[in-house]
Phi, psi and omega in degrees: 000317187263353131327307191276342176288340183274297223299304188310293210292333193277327192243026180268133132340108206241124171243143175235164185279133196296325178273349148219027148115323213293182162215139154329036221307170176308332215253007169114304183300126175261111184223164187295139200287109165310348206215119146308131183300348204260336185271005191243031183343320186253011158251168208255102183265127165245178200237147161202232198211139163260158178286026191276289182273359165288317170302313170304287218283317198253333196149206185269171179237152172213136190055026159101010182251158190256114179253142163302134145314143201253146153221000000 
């Protein structure tokens, strides 16, 4: 059973932040990842932003969405 519970999770979508690394857990969170993207051979890993480094890199946030600074 917790074999076939690794093999599904290895082979679930993985989003990580291109800028410091966390990963997207299911429930919406981000935190850091026990597992390197390179050790996951059968998932289909993709890149986005946590609202960590969107608030530094892009602006302010407002109503859970990440807006540019008008400048």
């Amino acid at each position: 059973m917790a074999i076939k519970r690794r093999v599904r999770d290895l082979r679930r979508t993985r989003c990580f932040c291109a800028w410091c690394g966390r990963e997207r857990k299911r429930d919406g969170v981000w935190e850091r990842s026990e597992v390197n993207a390179k050790e996951m051979p059968l998932a289909v890993v993709t890149h986005g932003i946590c609202p960590d480094c969107a608030r530094k890199l892009l602006g302010v946030r407002t109503r859970g969405k990440v807006a540019k600074r008008a400048d």
